[in-house]
Steps between C-alpha positions, in 0.01 A plus 500: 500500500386317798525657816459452886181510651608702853580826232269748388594647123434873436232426240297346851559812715375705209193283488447522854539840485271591240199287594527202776232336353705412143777368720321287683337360230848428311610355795212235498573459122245719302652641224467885385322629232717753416819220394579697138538820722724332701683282272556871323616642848790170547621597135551900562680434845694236353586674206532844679762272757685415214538836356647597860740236509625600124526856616741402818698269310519788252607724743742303680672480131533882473643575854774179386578654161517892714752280719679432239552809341522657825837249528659544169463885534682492804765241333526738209574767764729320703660434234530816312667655878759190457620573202555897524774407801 
């Protein structure tokens, strides 16, 4: 994904953060020698992002479906009161 030179990702704070040396070297194109640790690190956030999407979705299910009951009890209800007049 390309993106626009004027922004600064997280991934660069973090470098700059840990040791201002690295980052400026990755800025003038040297390349890490630690790339399997972080090709490992861009898997577990992504996955780990993924799993926290999955869990909202999931949850945004259950609070429709405990809507829904909510609703039909209170038909059911209604309903029941209606028909004893």
């Amino acid at each position: 994904m390309r993106r626009r030179d004027d922004m600064i990702s997280a991934s660069e704070i973090g470098t700059w953060c840990y040791c201002r040396k690295a980052w400026h070297l990755q800025q003038l194109g040297h390349t890490s020698a630690l790339t399997e640790e972080q090709r490992a690190g861009t898997h577990y956030h992504r996955t780990h992002f993924h799993n926290l999407r999955s869990a909202y979705r999931q949850r945004n299910a259950a609070r429709i479906v405990m809507i829904a009951c909510l609703v039909s009890l209170i038909m059911i209800a209604i309903a029941g009161l209606w028909s004893n007049q």
